[in-house]
N, C-alpha and C positions, 0 to 999 in steps of 0.2 A: 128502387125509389121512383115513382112518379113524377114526370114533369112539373106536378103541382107543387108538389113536396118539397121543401127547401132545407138544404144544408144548414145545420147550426152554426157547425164552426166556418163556414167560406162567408164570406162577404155578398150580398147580390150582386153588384155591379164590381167593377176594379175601379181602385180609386185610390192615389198615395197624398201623401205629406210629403213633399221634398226636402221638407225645415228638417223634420221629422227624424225621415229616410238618411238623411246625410249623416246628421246628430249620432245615430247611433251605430251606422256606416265605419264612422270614423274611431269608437268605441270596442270596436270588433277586433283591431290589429292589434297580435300581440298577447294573445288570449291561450297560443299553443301551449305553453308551461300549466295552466292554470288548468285547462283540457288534460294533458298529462295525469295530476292530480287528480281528478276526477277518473279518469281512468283507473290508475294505481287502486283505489279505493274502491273502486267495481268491484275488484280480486275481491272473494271469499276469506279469502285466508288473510290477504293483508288486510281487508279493514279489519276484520277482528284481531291482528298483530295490533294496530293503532287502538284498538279498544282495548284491550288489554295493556296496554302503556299506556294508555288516559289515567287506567285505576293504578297503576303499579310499576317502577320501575324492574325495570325483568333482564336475569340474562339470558343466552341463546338457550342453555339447559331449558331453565324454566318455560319460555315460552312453548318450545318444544313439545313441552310432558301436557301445560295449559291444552294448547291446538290439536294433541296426540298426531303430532307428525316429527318425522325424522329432522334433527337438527341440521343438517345438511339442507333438507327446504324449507326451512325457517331462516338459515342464515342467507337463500338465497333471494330471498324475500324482504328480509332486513336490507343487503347490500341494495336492493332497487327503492325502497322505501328512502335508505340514506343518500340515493342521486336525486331523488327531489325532494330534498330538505326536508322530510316528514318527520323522520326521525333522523334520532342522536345517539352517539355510544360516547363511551367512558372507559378507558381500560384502568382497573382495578387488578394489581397483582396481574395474578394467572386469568383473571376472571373479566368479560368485558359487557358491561352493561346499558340497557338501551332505555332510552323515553322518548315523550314526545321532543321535538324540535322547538316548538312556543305554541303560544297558547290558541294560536291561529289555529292548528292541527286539533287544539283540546274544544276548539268553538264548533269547530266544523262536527266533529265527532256527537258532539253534545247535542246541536242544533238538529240533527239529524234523528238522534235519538229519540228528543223532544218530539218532536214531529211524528216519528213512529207512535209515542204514547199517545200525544194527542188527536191525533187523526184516523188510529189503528182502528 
């Protein structure tokens, strides 16, 4: 890029808002759990675990055969999804069944989706 040439996204000069800078400074703490979840959902496999319990309560059988992976890494996928509240189980008989956690988990899912369709 030539000296002439100016960055789009940089600023030409430096120059802050202190009001500003502080305001959102102080919005920042606290955000690691919330980072987590974003993370977890990165995974391949777990957000389509949480898509597939958006549509349908499932149990480990099912999601298993759904994903075509070994129920052994579905449940170890479930177990991380249920340390941060994503999902939920239910033990039924012999059988223990999973959904979303509320509807936070079914907005995010959805929002995201949306997004895909409309912006794809």
């Amino acid at each position: 890029m030539s000296p002439k040439q100016k960055e789009p996204d940089r600023c030409e000069i430096f120059c802050s808002d202190p009001v500003k800078v502080d305001h959102v400074k102080s919005r920042l703490d606290g955000l690691e759990v919330a980072v987590d979840i974003f993370k977890a959902l990165g995974d391949q496999t777990r957000f389509k675990i949480v898509y597939a319990l958006w549509h349908e309560e499932l149990c480990v059988c099912d999601l298993a055969l759904v994903l075509g992976l070994p129920v052994a890494a579905v449940s170890y996928h479930l177990r991380y999804l249920r340390s941060l509240r994503l999902v939920k189980s239910e033990k039924r008989g012999k059988m223990v069944f999973y959904s979303l956690a509320d509807e936070h988990i079914a907005s995010l899912v959805n929002l995201s989706i949306k997004h895909i369709r409309e912006n794809g």
